[in-house]
C-alpha positions as CSV (number, residue, x, y, z in Angstrom):
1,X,0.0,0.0,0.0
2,X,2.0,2.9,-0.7
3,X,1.1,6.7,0.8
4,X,2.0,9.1,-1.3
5,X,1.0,11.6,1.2
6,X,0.7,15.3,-0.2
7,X,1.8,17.5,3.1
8,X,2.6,21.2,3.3
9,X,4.9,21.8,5.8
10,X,4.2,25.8,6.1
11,X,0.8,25.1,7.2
12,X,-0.3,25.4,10.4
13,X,-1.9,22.2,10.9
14,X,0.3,20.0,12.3
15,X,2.0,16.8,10.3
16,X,0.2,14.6,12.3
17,X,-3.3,15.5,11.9
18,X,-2.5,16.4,7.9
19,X,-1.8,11.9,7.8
20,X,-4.3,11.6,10.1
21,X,-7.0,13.7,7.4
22,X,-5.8,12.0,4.4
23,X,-6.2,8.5,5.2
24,X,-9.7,9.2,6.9
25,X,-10.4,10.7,3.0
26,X,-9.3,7.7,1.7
27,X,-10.7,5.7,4.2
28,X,-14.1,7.0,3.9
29,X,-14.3,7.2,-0.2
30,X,-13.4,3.4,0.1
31,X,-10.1,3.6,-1.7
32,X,-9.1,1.6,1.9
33,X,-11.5,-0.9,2.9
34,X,-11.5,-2.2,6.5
35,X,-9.2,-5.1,7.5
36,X,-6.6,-3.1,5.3
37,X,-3.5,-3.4,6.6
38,X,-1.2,0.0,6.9
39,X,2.3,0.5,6.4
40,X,4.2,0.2,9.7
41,X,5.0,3.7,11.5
42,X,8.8,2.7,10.1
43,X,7.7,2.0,6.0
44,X,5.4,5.8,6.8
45,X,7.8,7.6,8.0
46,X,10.3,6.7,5.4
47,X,8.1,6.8,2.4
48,X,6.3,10.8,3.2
49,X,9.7,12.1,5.1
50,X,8.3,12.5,8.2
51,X,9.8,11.3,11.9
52,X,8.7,8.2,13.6
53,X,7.4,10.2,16.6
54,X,5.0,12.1,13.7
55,X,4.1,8.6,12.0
56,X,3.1,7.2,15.8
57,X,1.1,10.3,16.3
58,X,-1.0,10.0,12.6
59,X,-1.9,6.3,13.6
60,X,-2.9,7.5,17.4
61,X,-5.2,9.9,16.5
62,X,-6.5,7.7,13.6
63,X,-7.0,5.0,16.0
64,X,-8.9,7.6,18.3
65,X,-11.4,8.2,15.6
66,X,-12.2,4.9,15.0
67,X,-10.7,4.5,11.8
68,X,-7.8,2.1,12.5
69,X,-7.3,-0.7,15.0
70,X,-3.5,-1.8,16.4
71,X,-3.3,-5.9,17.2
72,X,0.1,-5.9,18.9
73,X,2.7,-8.3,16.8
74,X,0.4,-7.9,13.8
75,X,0.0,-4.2,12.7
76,X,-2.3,-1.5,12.4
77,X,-5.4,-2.2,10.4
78,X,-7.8,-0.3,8.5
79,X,-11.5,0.4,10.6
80,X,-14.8,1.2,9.9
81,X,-16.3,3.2,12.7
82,X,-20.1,2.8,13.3
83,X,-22.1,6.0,12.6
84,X,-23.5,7.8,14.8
85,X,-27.6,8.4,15.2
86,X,-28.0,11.4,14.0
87,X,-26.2,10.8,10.9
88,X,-28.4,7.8,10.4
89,X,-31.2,9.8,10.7
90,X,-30.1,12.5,8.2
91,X,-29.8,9.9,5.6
92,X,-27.1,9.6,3.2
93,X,-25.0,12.7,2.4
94,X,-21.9,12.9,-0.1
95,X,-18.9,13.2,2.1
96,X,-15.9,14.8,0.7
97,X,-14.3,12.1,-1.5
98,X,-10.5,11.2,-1.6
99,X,-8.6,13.2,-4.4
100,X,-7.1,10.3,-6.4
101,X,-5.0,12.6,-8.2
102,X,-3.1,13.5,-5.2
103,X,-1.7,10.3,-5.4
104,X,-0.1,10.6,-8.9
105,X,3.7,12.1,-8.0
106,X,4.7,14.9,-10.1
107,X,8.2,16.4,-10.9
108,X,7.5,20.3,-10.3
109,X,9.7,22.4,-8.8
110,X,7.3,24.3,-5.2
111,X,9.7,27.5,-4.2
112,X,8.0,29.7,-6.9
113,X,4.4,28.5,-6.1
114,X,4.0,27.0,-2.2
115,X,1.6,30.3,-2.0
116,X,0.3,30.6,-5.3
117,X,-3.1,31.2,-4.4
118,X,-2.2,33.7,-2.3
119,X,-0.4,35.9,-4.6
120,X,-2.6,35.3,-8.0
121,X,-5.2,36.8,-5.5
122,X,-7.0,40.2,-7.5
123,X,-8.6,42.1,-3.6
124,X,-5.1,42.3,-2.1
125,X,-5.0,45.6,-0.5
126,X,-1.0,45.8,-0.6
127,X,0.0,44.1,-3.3
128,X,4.0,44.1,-2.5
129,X,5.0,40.6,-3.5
130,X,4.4,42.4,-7.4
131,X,7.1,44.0,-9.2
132,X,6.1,44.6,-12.7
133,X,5.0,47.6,-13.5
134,X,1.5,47.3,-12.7
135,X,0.9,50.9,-11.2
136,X,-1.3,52.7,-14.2
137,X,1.2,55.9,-13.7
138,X,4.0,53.3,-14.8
139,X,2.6,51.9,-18.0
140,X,2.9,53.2,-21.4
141,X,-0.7,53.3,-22.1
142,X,-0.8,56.1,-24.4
143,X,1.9,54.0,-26.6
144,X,0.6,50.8,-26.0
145,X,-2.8,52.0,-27.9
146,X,-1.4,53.4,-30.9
147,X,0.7,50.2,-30.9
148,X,-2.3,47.8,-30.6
149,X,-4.4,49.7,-33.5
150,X,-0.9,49.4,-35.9
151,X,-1.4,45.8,-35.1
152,X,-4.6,45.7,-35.4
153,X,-4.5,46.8,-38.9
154,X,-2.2,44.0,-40.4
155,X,-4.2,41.3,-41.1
156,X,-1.1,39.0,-41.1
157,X,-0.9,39.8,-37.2
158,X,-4.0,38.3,-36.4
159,X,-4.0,35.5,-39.5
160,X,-0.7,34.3,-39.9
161,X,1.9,32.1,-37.4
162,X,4.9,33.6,-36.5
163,X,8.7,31.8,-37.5
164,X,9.7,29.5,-34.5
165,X,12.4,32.1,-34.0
166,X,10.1,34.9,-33.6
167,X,8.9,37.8,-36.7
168,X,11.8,39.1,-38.4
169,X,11.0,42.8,-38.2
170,X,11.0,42.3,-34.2
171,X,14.2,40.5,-34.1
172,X,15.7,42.7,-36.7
173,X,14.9,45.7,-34.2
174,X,15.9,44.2,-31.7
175,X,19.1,43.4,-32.8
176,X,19.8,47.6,-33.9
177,X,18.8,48.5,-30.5
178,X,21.2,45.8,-29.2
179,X,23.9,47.5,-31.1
180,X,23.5,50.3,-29.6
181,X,24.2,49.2,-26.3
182,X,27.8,47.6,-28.3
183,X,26.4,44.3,-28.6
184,X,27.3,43.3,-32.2
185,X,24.8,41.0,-33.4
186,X,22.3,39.9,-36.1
187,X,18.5,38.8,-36.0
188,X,19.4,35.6,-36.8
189,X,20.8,35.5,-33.2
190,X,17.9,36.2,-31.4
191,X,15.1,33.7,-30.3
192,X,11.6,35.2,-29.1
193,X,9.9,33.6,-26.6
194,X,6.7,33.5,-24.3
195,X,8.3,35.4,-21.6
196,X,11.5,35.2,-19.5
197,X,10.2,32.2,-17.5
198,X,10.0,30.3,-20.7
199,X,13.2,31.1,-21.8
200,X,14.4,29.8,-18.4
201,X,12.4,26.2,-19.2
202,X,14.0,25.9,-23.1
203,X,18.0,26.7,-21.4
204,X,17.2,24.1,-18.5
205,X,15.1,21.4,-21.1
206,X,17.7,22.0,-24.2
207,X,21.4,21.4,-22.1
208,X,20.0,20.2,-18.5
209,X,19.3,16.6,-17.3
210,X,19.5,14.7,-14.0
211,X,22.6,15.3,-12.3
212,X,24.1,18.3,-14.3
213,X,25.7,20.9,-11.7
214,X,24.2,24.2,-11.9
215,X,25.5,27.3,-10.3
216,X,23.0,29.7,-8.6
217,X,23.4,33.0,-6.8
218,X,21.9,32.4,-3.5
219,X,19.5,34.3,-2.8
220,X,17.8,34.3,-6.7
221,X,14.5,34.1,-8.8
222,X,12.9,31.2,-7.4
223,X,11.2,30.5,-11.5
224,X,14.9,29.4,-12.0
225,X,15.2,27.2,-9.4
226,X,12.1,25.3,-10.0
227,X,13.1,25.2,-13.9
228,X,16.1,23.8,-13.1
229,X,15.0,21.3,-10.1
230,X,12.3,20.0,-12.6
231,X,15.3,18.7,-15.4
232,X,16.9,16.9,-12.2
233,X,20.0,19.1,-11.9
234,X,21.9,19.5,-9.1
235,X,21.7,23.4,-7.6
236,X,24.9,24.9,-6.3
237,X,24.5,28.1,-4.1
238,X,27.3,30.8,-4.8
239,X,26.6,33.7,-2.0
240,X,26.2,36.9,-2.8
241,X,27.6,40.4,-1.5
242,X,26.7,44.0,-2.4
243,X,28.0,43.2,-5.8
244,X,26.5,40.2,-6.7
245,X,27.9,36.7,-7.2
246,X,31.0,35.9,-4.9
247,X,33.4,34.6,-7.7
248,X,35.6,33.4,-5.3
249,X,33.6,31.1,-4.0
250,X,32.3,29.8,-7.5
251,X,36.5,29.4,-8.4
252,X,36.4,27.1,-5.3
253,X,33.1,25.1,-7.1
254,X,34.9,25.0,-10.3
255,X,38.6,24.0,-9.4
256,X,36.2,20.8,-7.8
257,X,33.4,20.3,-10.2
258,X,33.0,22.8,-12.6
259,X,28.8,23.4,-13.2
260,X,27.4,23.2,-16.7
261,X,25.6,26.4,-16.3
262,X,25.7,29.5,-14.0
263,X,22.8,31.1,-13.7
264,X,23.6,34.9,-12.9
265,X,21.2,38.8,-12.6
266,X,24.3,41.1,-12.9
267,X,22.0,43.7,-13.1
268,X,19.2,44.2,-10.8
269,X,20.0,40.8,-8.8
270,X,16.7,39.7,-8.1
271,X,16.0,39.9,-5.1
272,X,19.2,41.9,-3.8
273,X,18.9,44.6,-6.2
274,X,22.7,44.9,-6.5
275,X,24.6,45.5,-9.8
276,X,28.1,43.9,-10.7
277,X,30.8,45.7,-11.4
278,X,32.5,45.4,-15.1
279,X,35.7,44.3,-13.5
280,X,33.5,41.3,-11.9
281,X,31.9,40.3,-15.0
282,X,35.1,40.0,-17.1
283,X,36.0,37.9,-14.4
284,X,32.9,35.8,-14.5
285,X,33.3,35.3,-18.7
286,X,37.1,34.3,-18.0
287,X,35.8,31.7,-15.4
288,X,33.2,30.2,-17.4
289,X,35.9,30.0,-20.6
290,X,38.8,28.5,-18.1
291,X,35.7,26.2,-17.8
292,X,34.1,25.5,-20.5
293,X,30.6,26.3,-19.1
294,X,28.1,28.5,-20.1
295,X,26.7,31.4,-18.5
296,X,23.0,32.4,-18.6
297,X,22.4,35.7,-17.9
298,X,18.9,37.1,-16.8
299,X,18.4,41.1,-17.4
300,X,14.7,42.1,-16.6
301,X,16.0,45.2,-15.4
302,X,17.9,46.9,-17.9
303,X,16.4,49.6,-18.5
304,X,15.3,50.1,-15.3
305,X,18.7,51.2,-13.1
306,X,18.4,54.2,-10.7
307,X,21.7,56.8,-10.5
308,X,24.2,54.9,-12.6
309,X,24.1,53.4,-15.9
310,X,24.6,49.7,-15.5
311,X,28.3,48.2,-17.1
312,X,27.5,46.7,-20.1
313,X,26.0,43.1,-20.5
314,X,28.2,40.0,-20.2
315,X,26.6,39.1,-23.7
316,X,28.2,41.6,-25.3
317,X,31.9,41.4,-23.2
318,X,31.8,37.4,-24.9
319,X,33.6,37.3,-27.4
320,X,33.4,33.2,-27.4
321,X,30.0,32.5,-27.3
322,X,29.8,31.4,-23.7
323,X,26.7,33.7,-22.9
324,X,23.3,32.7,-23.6
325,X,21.5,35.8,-22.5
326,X,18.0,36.6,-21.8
327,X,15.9,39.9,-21.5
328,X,12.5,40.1,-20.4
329,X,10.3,42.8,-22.0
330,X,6.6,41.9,-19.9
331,X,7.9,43.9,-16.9
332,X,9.4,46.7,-17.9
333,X,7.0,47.7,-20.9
334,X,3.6,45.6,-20.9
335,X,3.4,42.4,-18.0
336,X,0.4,41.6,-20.2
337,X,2.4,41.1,-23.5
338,X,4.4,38.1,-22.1
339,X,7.2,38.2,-24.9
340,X,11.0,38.2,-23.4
341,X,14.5,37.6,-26.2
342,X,17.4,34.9,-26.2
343,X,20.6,35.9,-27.3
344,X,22.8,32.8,-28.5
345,X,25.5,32.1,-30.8
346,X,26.6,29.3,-33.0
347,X,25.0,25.3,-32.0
348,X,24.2,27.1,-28.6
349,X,21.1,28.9,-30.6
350,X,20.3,26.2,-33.0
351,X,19.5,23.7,-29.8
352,X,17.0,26.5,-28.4
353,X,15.3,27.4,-31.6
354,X,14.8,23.4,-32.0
355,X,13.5,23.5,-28.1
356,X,11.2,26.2,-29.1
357,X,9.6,24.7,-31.8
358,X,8.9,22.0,-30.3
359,X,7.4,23.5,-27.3
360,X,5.3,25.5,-28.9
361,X,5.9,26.6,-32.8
362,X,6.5,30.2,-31.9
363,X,5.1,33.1,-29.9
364,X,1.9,34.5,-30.9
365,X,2.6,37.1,-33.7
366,X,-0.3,39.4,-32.6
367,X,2.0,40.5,-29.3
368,X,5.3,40.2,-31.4
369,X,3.8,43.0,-33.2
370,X,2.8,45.1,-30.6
371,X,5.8,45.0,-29.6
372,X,7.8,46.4,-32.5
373,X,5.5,49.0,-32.7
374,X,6.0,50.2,-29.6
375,X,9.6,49.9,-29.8
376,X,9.4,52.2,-32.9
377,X,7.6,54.9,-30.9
378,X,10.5,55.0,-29.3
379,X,10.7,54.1,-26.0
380,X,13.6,56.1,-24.5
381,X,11.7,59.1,-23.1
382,X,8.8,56.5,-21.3
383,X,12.2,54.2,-20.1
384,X,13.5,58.3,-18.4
385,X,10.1,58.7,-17.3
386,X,9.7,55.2,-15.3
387,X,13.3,55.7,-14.0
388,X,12.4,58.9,-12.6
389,X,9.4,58.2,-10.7
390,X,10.7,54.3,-9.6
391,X,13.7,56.0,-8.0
392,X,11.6,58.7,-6.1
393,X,9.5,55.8,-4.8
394,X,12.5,53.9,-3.4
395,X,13.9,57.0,-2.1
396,X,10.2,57.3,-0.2
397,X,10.8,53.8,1.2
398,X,13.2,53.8,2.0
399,X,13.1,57.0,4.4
400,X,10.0,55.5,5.8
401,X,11.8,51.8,6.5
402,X,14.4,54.3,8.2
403,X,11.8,55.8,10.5
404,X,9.3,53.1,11.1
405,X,11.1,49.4,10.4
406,X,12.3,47.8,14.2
407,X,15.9,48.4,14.4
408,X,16.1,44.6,13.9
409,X,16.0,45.0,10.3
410,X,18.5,46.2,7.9
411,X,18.1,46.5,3.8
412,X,20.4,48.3,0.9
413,X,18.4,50.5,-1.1
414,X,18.2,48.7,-4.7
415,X,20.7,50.0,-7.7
416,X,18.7,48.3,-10.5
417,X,15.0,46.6,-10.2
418,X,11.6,48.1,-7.9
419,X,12.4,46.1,-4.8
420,X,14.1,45.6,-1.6
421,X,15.5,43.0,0.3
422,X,14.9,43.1,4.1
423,X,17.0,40.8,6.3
424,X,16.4,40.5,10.6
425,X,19.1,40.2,12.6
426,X,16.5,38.5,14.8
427,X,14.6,35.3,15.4
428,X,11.6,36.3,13.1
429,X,10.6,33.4,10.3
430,X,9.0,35.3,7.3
431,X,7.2,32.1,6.2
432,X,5.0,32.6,9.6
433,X,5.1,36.6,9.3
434,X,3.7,35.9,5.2
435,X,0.4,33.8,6.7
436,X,-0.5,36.6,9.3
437,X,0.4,39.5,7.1
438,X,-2.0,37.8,4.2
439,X,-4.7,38.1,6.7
440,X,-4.1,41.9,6.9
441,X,-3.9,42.1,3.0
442,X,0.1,42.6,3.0
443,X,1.6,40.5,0.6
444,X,5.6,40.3,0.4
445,X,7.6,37.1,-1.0
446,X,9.2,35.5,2.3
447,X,12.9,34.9,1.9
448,X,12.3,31.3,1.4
449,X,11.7,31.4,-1.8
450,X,15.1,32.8,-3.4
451,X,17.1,29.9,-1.9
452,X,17.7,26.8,-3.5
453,X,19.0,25.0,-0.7
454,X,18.9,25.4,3.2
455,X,16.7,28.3,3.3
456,X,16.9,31.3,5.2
457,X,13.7,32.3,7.2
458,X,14.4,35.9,8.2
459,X,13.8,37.6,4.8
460,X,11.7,39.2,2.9
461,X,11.6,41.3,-0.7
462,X,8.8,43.9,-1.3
463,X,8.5,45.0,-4.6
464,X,6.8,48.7,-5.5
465,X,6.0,49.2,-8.8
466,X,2.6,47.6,-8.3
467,X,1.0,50.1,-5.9
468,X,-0.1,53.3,-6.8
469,X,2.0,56.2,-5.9
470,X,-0.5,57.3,-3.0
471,X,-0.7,54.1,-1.6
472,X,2.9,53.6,-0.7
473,X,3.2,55.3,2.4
474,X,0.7,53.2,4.3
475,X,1.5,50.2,2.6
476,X,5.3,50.3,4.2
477,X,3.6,51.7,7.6
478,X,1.5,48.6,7.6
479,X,4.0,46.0,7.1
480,X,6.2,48.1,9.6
481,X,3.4,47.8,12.4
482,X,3.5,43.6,11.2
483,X,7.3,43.8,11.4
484,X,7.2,45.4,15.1
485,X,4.0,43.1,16.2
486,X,6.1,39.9,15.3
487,X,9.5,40.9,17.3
488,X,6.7,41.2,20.4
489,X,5.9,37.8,20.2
C-alpha cells in the first residue's frame, strides 16, 4: 500500500493531523477498505519524510477516531467506525471524497508556487509581492494604444503564425537597439519567446538533465530554481555580496566540479537589487571560458537602473559565445504582452530554436507586433520617465523603512529593479510573518523562496511598482506595524 501523502509543511496544521485527514479521506471514499493493513510507523515515516514520533502520532489519532485498530505483533489495520444516530437519521449525504489525483507524483519544482493562491489573489490591499509595472502611472498606455491599433490593422498579425524564431521585423529591431548598447549581433541570433520564465524552461530542457551541476546565486529568482529542479540538476549556491555573485567562491566550485551552467542577474540581482561591477563580470566570462561552461544571464532590469548606468551586459563582453542571455520585456513595458529575447551564438542557438519549436511553434505574432510598434515609438523618453518616478519611490521607502522598520532590520536601497530586500538580525521566520500578514492584505515574498538550498527564514523582498503612488506610504507603515508586532511575540 503505498502513501504518497501530499503534506505542506508551512501550514499550520500539524503533520500529524494532515496523515491523520488524508487517510480518513481515503478511508471514507473506500479507496481503503476495512481489515486493510497499513504501512508500519517505520515504512510511513520513510516513504512521506516524516519522523517516527510524527508517524506514531498520525496512527494515534487515527485510531482515536475509530478509523484504525492496532493488534500488537500484527499491525495496524484499517477500521470502519459505526455512525453515529443522527447521521443515520439524516440519511445519506456525499462526504468529501479522496482526491485520487493527489496520489499521482509529479516532478514540479514548489519555491515559486507554495503560496500561489495567495499571490494570484486580485482584492489584495497591498500588493507588495508584485514588481512589474503594474501601477497605471508606470505603464505606457498612451503607446501601447497606438501600438495595438498598428497591429490591429495587419491582417497577417492576427492571421498568420509567427517563424519558430520569432517575426523578423521584431528580431531585426531588436538586434539595432542591441547595437546600440555595443552588442554586435544579427536577428538571426535572437530567439523570441513567451516570456522570461520560458526562456528559463527551453535553457534548463535543451542542455539540462538529471545530475548536471548548476550554479546559482543564492538568494535568486525562485522561476529558476524550479526550472532547473524540474530537469533533475543539481543546484549549487554561490553567496552573494553587495555586488553580486562571490566569484571566489564559485572558483572554489569549479577548481572541484565545474557546473554546466551558472545562472547569474548582474543587473538588478533579483531579489538583492545589487549591480556587478564590469571588472566582476570579465572575471565571470574568464571563469566560465577557463571552464568551459556556459553562462545564462537574466536582465529584466535593464532599463530600469536608478543613478548609474549599468556596465555593459556579459553578452556583449563574450567574445566566445559562452553567454546565452536573456531579456524580459513583460515587466518593464507591458506584464500583459508576455514576450521576453534569447541571445545565442553558434549550436548554442540552433539547440533553443529546435527547443522552441517543439514547445510550442513560436510566440503569438499578434503580441510580437505590438511589440515592435511600440519599440518604434521609441521608448527612450517613457524608459527616463519610469526611472524617474521608480527611483523617487524607493527614495520614499526607503526613508519610511528608516523611520518606522524595528531596528532589527537592515536593507540596501536597490541599484537596478523596484524592490528591496529586508534581512532580521532577529529570530523572526518570514514564512509565519507571510500567513498573518496575508490576513491583513500585505503580501511580500518570504525569503524562502530565493534559496535553493537550506533556506533562510528571516527575509523578505517587497516590490513597489505595483501600488499606486499614494498608496505607498501606508502600505510600508503597515507592514512596519507587522514587522514590530512579530519581534513582540
Amino acid at each position: 500500500m503505498e502513501m504518497n501523502i501530499p503534506l505542506d509543511r508551512k501550514s499550520r496544521v500539524p503533520l500529524a493531523e494532515q496523515i491523520q485527514l488524508a487517510l480518513v479521506e481515503r478511508i471514507r471514499s473506500g479507496l481503503y477498505q476495512a481489515g486493510d493493513l497499513l504501512p508500519s510507523v517505520r515504512e510511513l515515516s520513510r516513504e512521506i519524510g516524516v519522523s517516527l514520533m510524527t508517524a506514531v502520532l498520525a496512527y494515534e489519532k487515527l485510531e482515536a477516531t475509530g478509523y484504525a485498530q492496532r493488534h500488537h505483533g500484527k499491525g495496524t489495520f484499517v477500521s470502519i467506525p459505526r455512525p453515529e444516530k443522527d447521521e443515520i437519521l439524516e440519511g445519506i449525504h456525499p462526504k468529501p471524497s479522496y482526491d485520487w489525483q493527489l496520489a499521482i507524483p509529479d516532478y514540479l519544482g514548489r519555491s515559486m508556487f507554495r503560496h500561489v493562491g495567495a499571490v494570484n489573489r486580485k482584492d489584495v490591499k497591498y500588493p507588495l509581492h508584485r514588481i512589474k509595472l503594474h501601477a497605471e502611472e508606470l505603464l505606457p498606455l498612451q503607446h501601447f494604444q497606438r501600438a495595438v491599433q498598428q497591429a490591429s490593422s495587419d491582417r497577417s498579425s492576427i492571421g498568420d503564425y509567427a517563424p519558430a524564431a520569432g517575426d523578423e521585423a521584431l528580431r531585426s529591431k531588436l538586434a539595432s537597439t542591441f547595437r546600440h548598447k555595443s552588442s554586435v549581433l544579427t536577428a538571426s541570433e535572437l530567439l523570441i519567446t513567451t516570456g522570461t520564465q520560458q526562456a528559463i524552461d527551453l535553457i534548463a530542457r535543451t542542455f539540462l538533465g538529471p545530475g548536471d551541476l548548476v550554479a546559482v546565486e543564492s538568494p535568486t529568482y525562485p522561476g529558476a530554481l524550479d526550472a532547473f529542479r524540474s530537469r533533475g540538476a543539481t543546484l549549487i549556491s554561490i553567496p552573494t555580496d553587495h555586488t553580486g555573485m562571490r566569484l571566489d567562491i564559485l572558483q572554489q566550485l569549479c577548481d572541484i566540479h565545474p557546473p554546466k551552467l551558472i545562472y547569474t542577474l548582474p543587473t538588478g540581482q533579483n531579489p538583492t537589487g545589487s549591480v556587478m561591477s564590469v571588472q566582476k563580470r570579465l572575471t565571470l566570462l574568464e571563469i566560465a571560458k577557463s571552464y568551459n561552461t556556459l553562462i545564462v544571464e537574466d536582465d529584466p532590469w535593464e532599463e530600469l537602473y536608478f543613478e548609474d548606468l549599468p556596465p555593459r551586459s556579459l553578452f556583449s563582453l563574450d567574445q566566445t559565445g559562452h553567454v546565452i542571455y536573456m531579456q524580459g520585456y513583460s515587466k518593464s513595458i507591458a506584464p500583459g504582452l508576455r514576450l521576453s529575447v534569447i541571445a545565442a551564438r553558434g549550436s548554442v542557438y540552433q539547440r533553443l530554436l529546435h527547443a522552441k519549436a517543439v514547445t510550442d511553434l513560436s510566440t503569438p505574432l499578434f503580441n510580437q507586433r505590438i511589440l515592435l510598434h511600440l519599440l518604434e515609438q521609441n521608448m527612450n523618453e517613457h524608459f527616463r520617465k519610469v526611472r524617474g518616478q521608480l527611483t523617487k519611490r524607493r527614495d520614499e521607502i526607503h526613508q519610511l523603512l528608516k523611520r518606522h522598520a524595528p531596528s532589527a532590520w537592515t536593507w540596501t536601497p536597490p541599484a537596478a529593479g523596484p524592490f528591496f530586500w529586508l534581512t532580521s538580525t532577529g529570530s523572526v521566520n518570514t514564512d509565519a510573518l507571510f500567513v498573518e500578514a496575508e490576513r491583513q492584505g500585505v503580501l511580500f515574498f518570504p525569503g524562502s523562496f530565493f534559496y535553493s538550498g537550506n533556506a533562510e527564514r528571516n527575509s523578505l523582498r517587497i516590490g513597489f511598482a505595483a501600488l499606486a503612488e499614494a498608496r505607498i506610504r501606508e502600505a510600508i507603515l503597515t507592514l512596519c506595524q507587522l514587522l514590530h508586532h512579530t519581534e513582540l511575540k
